[in-house]
C-alpha positions in Angstrom: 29.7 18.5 19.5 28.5 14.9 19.4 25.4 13.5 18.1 22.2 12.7 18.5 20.5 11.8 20.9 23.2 14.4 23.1 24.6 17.1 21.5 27.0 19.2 23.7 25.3 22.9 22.3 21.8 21.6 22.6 20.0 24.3 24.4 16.9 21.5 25.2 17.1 19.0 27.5 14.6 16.6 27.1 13.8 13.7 29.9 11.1 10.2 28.4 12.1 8.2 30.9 15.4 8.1 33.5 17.6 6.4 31.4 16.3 7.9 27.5 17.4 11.9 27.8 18.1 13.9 24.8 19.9 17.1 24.5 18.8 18.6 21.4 18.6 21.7 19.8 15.2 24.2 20.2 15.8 25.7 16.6 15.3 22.3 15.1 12.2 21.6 17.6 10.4 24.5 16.9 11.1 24.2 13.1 9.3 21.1 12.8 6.8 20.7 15.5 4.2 23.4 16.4 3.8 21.8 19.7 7.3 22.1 20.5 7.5 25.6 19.5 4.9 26.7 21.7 6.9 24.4 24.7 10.1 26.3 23.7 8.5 29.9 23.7 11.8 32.1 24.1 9.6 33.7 27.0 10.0 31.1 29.0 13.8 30.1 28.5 16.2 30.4 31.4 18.1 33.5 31.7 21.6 31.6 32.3 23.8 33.8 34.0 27.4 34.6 32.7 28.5 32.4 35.5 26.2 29.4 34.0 27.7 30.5 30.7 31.4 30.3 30.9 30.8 26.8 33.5 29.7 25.5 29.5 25.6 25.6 30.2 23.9 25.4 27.4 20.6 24.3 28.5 17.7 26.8 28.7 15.0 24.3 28.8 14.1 21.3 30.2 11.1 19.0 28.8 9.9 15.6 30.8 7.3 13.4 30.1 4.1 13.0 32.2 1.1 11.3 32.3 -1.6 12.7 30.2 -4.3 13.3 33.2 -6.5 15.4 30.5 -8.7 12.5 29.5 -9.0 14.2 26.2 -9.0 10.9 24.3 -5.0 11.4 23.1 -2.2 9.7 24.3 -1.6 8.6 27.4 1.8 10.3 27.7 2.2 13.9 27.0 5.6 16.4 27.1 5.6 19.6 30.0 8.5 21.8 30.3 9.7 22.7 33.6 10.8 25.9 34.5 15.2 26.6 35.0 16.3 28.9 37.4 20.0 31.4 36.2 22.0 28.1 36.7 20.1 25.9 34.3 18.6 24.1 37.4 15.3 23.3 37.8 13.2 24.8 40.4 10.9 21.8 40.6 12.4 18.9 42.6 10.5 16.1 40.5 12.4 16.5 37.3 12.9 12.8 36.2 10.7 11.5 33.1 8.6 8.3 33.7 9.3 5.7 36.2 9.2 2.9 33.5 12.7 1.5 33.0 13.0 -1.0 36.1 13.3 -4.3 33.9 9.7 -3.1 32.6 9.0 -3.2 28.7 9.0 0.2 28.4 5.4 1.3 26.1 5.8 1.6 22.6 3.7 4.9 22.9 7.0 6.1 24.7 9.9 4.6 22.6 8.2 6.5 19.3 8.8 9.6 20.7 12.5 8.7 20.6 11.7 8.0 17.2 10.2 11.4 16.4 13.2 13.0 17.8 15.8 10.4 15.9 14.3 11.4 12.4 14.4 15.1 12.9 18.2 14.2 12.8 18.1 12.1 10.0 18.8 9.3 12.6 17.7 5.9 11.8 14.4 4.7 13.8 13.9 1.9 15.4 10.4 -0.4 14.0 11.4 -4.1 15.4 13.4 -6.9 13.7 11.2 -7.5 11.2 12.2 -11.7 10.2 11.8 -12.3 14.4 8.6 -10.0 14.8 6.7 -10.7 12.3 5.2 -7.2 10.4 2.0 -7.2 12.5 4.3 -6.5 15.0 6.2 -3.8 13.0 2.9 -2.4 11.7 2.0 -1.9 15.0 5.1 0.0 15.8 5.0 2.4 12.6 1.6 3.1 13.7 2.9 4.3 17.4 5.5 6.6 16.1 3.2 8.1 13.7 0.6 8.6 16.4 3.7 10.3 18.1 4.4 12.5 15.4 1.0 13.5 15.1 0.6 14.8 18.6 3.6 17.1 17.9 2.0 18.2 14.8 5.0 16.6 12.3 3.7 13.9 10.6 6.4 15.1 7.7 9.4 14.3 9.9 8.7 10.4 9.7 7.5 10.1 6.6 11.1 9.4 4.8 12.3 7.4 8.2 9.6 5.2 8.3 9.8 4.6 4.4 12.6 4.4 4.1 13.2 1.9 7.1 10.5 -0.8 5.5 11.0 -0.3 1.5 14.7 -1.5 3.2 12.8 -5.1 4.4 12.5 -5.5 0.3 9.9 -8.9 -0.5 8.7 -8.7 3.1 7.6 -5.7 3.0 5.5 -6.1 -0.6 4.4 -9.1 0.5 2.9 -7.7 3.6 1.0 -5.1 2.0 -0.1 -7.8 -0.7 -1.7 -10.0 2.1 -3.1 -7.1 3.9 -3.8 -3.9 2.3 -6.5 -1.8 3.4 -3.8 -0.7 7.0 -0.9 -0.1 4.5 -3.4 2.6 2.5 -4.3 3.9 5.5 -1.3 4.1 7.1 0.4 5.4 3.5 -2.0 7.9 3.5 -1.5 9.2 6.9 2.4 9.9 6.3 2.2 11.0 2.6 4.4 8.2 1.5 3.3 7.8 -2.1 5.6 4.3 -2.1 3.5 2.9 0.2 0.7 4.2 -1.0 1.1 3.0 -4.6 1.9 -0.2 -3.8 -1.1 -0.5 -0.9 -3.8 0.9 -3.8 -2.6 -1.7 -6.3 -3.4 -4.4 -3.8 -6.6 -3.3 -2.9 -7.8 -2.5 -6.2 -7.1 -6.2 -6.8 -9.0 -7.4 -4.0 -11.9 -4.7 -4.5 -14.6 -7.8 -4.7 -13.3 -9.5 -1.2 -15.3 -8.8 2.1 -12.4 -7.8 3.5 -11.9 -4.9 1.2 -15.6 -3.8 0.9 -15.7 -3.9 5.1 -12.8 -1.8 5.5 -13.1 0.8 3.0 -16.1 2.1 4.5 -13.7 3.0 7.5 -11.0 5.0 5.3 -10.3 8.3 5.1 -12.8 9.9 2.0 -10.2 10.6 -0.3 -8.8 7.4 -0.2 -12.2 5.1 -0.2 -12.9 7.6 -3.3 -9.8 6.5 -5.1 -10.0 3.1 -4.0 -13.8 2.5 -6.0 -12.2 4.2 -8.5 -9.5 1.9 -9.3 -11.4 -1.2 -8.1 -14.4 -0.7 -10.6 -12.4 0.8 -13.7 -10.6 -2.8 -12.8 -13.5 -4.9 -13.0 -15.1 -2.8 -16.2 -11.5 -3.9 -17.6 -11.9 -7.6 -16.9 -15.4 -7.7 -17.9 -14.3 -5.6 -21.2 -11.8 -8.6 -22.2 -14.2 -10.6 -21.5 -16.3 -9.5 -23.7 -14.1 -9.7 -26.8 -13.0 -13.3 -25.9 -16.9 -13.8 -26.3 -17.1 -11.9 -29.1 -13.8 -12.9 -31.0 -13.9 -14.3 -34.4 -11.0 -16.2 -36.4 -10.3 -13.6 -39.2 -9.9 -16.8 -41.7 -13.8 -17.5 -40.5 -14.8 -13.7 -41.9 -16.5 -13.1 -44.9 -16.7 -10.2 -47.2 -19.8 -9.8 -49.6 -18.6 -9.7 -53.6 -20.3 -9.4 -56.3 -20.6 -12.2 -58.8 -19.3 -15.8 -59.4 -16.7 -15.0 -56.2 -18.9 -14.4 -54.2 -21.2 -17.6 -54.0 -17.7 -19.4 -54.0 -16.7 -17.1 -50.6 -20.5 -17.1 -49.0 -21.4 -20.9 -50.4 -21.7 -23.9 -48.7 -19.1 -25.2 -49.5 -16.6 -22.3 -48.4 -18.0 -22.5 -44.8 -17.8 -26.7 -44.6 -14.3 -25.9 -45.1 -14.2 -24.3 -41.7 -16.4 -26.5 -39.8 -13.7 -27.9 -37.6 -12.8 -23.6 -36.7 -16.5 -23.4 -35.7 -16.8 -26.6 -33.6 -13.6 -25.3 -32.0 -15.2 -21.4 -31.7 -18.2 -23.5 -29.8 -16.3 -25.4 -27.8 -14.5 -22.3 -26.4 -17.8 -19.9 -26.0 -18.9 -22.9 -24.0 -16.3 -22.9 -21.6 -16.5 -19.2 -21.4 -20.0 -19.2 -20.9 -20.3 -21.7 -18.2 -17.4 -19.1 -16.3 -19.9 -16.7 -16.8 -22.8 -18.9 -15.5 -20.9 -19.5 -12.7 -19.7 -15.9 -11.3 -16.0 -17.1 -12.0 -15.2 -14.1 -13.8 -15.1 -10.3 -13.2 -17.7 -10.8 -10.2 -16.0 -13.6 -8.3 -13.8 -12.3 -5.0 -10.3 -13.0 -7.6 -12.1 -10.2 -9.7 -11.0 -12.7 -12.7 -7.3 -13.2 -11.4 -7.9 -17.1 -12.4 -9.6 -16.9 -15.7 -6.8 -14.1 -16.8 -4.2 -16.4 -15.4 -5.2 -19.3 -17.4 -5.7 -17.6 -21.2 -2.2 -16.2 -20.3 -0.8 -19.7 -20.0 -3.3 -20.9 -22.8 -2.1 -24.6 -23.2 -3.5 -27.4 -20.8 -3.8 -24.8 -18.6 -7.8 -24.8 -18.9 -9.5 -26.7 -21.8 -7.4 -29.5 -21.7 -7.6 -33.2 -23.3 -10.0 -34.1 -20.4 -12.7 -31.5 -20.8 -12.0 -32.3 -24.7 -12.8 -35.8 -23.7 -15.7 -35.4 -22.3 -16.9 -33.4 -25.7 -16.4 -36.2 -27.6 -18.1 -38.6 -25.8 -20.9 -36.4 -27.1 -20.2 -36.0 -30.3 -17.7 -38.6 -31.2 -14.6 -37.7 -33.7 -12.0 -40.2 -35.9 -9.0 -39.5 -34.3 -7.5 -37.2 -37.6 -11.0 -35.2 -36.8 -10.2 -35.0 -32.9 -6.4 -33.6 -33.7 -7.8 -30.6 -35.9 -9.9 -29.6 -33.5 -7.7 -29.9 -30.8 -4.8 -27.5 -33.1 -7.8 -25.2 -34.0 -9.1 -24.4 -30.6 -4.6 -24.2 -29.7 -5.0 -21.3 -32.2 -7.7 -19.5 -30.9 -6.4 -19.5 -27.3 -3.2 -17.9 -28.9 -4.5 -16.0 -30.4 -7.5 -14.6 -27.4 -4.6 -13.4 -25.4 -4.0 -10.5 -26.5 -7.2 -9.3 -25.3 -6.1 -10.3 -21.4 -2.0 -9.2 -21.7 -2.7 -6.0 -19.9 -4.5 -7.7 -17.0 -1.5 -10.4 -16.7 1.0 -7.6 -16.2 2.4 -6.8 -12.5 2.4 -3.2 -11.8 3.5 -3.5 -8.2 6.9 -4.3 -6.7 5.8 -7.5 -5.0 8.3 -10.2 -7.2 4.6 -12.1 -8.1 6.8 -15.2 -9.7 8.3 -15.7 -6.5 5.1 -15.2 -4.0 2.2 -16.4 -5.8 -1.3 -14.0 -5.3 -5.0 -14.2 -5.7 -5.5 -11.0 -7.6 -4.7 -8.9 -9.9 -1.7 -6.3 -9.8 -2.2 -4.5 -13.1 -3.5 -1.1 -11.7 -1.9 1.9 -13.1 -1.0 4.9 -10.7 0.0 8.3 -11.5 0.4 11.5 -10.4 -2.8 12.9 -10.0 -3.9 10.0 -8.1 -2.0 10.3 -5.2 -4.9 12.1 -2.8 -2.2 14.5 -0.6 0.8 16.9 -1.7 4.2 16.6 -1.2 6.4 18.5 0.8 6.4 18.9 4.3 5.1 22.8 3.8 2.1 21.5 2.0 1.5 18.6 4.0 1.6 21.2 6.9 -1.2 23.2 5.0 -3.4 19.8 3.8 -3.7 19.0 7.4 -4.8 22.4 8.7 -7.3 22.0 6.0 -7.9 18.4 7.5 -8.7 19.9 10.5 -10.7 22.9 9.6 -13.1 20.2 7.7 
């Protein structure tokens, strides 16, 4: 029986070029592909005569590939059958596919289609070498065999194929979409893969506040651009909620409660709150440096949406605040040294202790190994079920884009 691309009871014989022919089966053609079933209408298959038959013919139609002289703004290549006669011959004499082989690179409009037919069989596709070509190149090449699959109405059949084919590329493939995420949507959205997808929303949420982002999204599909504000605003409302708290955050030894009697002017006297003058020197000294953040559109409005300031009360430390800056407070308001190492402890405290209101931002939600390869923006967004803006299964994503089309 063989395999693909020639199976020995394929009743199709299908011609791309002269040296890319396929015998296939029409069953598995018309299963998948509208377009093919109306090419393999059971009207038009060859009557093969019993002489035909027992000589092993198999072949009742035959499929080449022509220029597309329509003009209608599709591909340039399109598929015409061409009619047998009882012997399985054709009665046109031009029956070779496109003269393109020659020592020619052949079009990658024309190798998808050998793509679309590899993954109806489950066959592995071809999108480039990915380390050699780079994944603008392979990008490119996904985007040709969807374009493929969309003229024969089977978006479904690639779907898994071409997932599965770049979630195999691992880190390249995450860090890819991390660099460039607006096509991955797209393209994630076009083929149902809700990998892809994921992955590609996470990004973009994170870079909601770039140019980039806010000059592409007005080119996505609705569904997607709607999901995409979505996430990118509850994002920012997130950041600009933590910080908030930092802003608003209190030492609880600083807090007071109101008692009645003697305890109470020894809890709410002067003397109680000169005990914790070196707490709120250090509680100014951090508003400060929050504050001038927030002066300076280095928080939840800056293109990083935050990604820095989160970064830094994460690492707490020297990592912002450090002995300089502390330096440079002193030569304002001079301390002994005993006096400059309490502060210093008390404000190491409070950045402990603010991070709890930035942990959820700090975490990586996406597969991209973000220890490894370094990004600009956050990767906390959450995405679940409901999110995902198409079905799944390739009878409902048959019926979504009918409704696609009707709109």
């Amino acid at each position: 029986m063989a395999g693909f691309p020639h199976f020995e009871d394929g009743d199709v014989h299908i011609i791309i070029t002269g040296s890319r022919q396929y015998q296939l089966h029409s069953a598995v053609l018309r299963s998948n592909s509208p377009v093919m079933a109306q090419l393999l209408n059971e009207e038009n298959a060859a009557r093969l005569s019993s002489k035909a038959i027992k000589r092993g013919a198999t072949v009742k139609f035959r499929i080449i590939m022509t220029n597309n002289t329509a003009h209608d703004g599709g591909l340039p290549y399109t598929l015409k059958t061409v009619p047998l006669n009882e012997e399985g011959k054709p009665t046109e004499h031009r029956i070779v596919g496109l003269d393109l082989e020659n020592g020619r690179v052949v079009p990658s409009e024309v190798l998808a289609y050998e793509s679309v037919f590899s993954a109806l069989y489950n066959a592995p596709i071809d999108l480039g070498d990915f380390e050699t070509d780079g994944m603008v190149h392979v990008l490119t090449r996904v985007w040709s065999v969807v374009d493929a699959a969309e003229q024969l109405q089977c978006t479904h059949v690639v779907t898994h194929a071409i997932e599965a084919t770049l979630l195999a590329t691992g880190q390249l493939l995450q860090q890819s979409i991390a660099s460039c995420p607006s096509p991955w949507l797209n393209l994630a959205y076009k083929i149902r893969s809700r990998n892809l997808f994921r992955e590609a929303i996470i990004h973009a949420a994170g870079q909601y506040n770039t140019e980039e982002v806010q000059k592409e999204i007005v080119e996505m599909p609705k569904k997607v651009a709607e999901l995409l504000h979505k996430k990118g605003r509850l994002l920012r409302d997130a950041v600009k909620m933590a910080e908030k708290r930092i802003l608003s955050y209190y030492p609880t030894h600083l807090q007071r409660e109101k008692t009645v009697g003697r305890a109470d002017k020894d809890n709410i006297g002067r003397a109680s709150y000169s005990n914790d003058v070196m707490s709120w020197i250090g509680l100014v000294v951090l508003r400060h440096f929050f504050t001038q953040l927030l002066a300076d559109d280095a928080t939840h409005n800056a293109p990083d949406m935050g990604k820095e300031l989160v970064d830094a009360v994460m690492q707490g430390g020297d990592s912002y605040l450090d002995k300089g800056i502390m330096d440079q407070f002193h030569a304002y308001f001079p301390m002994s040294q005993k006096g400059a190492s309490v502060l210093e402890n008390k404000v190491s405290e409070m950045k402990e202790s603010i991070k709890k209101f930035m942990a959820d931002l700090h975490k990586n939600e996406s597969m991209l190994d973000t220890k490894t390869f370094k990004v600009a923006h956050l990767t906390c967004v959450k995405v679940f079920q409901h999110d995902y803006p198409f079905r799944e299964g390739a009878k409902k994503i048959a019926i979504e884009e009918a409704d696609e089309m009707s709109e």
